[in-house]
N, CA and C atoms as a LAMMPS dump frame, in Angstrom:
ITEM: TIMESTEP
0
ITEM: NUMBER OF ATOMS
186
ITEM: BOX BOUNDS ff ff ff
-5.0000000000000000e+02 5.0000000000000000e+02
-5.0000000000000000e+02 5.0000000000000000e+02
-5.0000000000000000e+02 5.0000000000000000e+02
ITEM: ATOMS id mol type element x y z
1 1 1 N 0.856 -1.161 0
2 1 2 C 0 0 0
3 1 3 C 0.906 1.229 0
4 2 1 N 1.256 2.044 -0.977
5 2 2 C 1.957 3.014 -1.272
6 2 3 C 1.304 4.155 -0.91
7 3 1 N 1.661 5.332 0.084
8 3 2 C 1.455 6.234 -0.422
9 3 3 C 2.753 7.329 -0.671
10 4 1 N 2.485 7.875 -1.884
11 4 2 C 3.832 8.266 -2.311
12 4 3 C 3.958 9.454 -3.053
13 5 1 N 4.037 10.687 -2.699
14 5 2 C 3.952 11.741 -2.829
15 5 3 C 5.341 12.75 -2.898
16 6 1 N 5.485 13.636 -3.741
17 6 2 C 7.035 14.197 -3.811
18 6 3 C 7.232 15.014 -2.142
19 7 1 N 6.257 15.096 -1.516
20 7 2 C 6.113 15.766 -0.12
21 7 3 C 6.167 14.759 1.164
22 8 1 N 5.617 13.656 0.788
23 8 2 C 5.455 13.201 1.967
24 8 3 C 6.395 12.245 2.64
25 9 1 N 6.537 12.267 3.88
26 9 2 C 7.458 11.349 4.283
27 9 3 C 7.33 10.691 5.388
28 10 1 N 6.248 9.857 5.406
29 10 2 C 5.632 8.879 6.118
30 10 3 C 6.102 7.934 6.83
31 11 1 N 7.538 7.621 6.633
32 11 2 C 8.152 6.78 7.17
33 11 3 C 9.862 7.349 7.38
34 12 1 N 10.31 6.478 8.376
35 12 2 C 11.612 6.868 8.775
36 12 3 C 12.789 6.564 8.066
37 13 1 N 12.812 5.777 7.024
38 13 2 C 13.992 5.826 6.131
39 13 3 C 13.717 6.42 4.548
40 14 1 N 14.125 6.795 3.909
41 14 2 C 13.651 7.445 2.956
42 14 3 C 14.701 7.15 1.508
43 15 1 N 15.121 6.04 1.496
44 15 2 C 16.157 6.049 0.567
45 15 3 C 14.993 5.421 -0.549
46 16 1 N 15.484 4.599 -1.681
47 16 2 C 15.269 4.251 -2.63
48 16 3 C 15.147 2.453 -2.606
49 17 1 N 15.92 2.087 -1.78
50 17 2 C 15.939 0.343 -1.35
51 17 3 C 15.247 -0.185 -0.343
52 18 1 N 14.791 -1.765 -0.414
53 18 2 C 14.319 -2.035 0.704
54 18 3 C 15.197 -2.352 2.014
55 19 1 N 14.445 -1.909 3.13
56 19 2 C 14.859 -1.747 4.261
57 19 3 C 14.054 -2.904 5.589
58 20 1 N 15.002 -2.846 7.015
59 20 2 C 14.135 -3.668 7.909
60 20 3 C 13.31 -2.802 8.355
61 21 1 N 11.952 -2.85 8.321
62 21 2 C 10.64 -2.307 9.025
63 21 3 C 10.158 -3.429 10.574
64 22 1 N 10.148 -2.465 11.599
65 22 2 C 9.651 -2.918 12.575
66 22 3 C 7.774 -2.329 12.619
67 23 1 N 7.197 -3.02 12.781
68 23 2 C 5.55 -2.614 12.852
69 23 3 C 4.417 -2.505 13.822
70 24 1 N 3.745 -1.687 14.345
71 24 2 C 2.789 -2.661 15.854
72 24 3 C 1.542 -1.745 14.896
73 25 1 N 0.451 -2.57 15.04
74 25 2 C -0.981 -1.958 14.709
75 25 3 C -1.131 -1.217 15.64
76 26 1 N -1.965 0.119 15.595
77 26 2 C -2.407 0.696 16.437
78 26 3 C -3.814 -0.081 16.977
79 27 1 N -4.442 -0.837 16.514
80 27 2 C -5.764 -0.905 16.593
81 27 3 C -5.613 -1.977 17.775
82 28 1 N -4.926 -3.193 17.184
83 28 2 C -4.852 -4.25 17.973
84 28 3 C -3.793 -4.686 18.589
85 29 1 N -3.049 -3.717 18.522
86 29 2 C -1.476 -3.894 19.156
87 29 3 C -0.357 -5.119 18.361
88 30 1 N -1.01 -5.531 17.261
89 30 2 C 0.143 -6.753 17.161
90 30 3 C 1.101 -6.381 16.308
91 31 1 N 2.539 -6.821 16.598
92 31 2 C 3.757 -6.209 16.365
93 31 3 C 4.357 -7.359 15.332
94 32 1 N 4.87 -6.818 14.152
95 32 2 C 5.798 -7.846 13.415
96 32 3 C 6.971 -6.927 12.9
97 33 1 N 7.705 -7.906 12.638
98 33 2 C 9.032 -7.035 11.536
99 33 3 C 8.926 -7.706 9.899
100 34 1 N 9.727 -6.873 9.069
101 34 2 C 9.856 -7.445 7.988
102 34 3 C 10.946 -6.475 7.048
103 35 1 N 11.588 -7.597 5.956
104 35 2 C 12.964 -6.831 5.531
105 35 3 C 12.404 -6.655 3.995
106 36 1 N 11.434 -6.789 4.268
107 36 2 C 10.763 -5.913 2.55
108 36 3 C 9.876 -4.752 3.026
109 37 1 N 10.259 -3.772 3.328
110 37 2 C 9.819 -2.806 3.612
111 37 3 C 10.459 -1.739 3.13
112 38 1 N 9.671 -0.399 2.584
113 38 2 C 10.284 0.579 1.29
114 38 3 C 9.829 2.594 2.232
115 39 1 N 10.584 3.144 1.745
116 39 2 C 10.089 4.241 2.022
117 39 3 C 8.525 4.809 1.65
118 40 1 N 7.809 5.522 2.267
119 40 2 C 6.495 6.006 2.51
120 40 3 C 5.346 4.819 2.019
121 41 1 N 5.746 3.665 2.774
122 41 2 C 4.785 2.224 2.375
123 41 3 C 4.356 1.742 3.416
124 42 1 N 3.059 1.763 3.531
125 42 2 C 2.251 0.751 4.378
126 42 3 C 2.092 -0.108 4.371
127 43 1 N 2.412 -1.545 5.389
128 43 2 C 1.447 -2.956 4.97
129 43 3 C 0.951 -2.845 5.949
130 44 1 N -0.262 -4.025 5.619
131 44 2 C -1.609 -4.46 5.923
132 44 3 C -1.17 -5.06 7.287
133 45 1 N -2.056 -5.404 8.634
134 45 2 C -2.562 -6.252 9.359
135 45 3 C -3.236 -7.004 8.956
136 46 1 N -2.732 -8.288 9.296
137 46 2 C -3.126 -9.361 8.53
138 46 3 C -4.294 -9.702 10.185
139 47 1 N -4.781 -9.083 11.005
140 47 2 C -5.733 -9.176 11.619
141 47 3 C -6.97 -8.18 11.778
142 48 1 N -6.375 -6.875 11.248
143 48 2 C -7.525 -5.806 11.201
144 48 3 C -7.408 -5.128 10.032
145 49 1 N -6.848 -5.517 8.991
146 49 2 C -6.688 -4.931 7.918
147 49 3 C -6.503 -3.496 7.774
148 50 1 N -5.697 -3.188 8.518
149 50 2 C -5.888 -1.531 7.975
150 50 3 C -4.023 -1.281 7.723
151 51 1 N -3.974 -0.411 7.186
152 51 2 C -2.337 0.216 7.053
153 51 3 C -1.711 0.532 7.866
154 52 1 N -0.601 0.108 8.086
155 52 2 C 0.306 0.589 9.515
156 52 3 C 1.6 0.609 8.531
157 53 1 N 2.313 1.724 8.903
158 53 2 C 3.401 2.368 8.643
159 53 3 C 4.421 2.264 9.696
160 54 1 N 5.611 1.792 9.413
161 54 2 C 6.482 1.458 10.393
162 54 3 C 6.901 2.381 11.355
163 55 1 N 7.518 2.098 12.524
164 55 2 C 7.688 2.658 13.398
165 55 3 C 9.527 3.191 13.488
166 56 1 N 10.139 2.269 12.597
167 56 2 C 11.753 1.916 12.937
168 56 3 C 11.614 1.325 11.869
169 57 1 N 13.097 1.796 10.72
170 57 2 C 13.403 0.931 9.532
171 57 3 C 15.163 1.302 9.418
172 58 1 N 15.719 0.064 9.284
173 58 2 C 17.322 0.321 9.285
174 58 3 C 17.513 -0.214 7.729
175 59 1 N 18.145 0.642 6.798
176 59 2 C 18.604 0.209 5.501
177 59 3 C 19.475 -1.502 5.402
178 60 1 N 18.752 -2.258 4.531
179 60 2 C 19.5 -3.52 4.467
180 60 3 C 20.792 -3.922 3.881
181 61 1 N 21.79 -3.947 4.531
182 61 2 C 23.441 -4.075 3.681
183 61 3 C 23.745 -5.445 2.884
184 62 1 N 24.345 -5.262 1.904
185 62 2 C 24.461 -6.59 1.005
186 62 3 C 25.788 -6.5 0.375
């Protein structure tokens, strides 16, 4: 779920690559991580469906 705007900056890393995203729903509190996570991108709760935007994202080194 993108939102992606030349203004906005929705999330805490902002480069161009994917990064580690840490996540907690606001709704229902449940917390995951994941290392496909991109600047100003939301994923889903896979229990309340709504968009949550990470909280903490560290660029992935390769």
């Amino acid at each position: 779920m993108r939102f992606n705007t030349p203004y906005d900056e929705l999330t805490p890393y902002q480069g161009r690559k994917k990064c580690y995203g840490e996540f907690q729903c606001q709704q229902c509190k449940r917390k995951w991580t994941s290392q496909n996570s991109v600047a100003n991108e939301a994923q889903s709760c896979i229990k309340c469906h709504i968009p949550v935007f990470p909280h903490k994202q560290v660029p992935l080194f390769s």
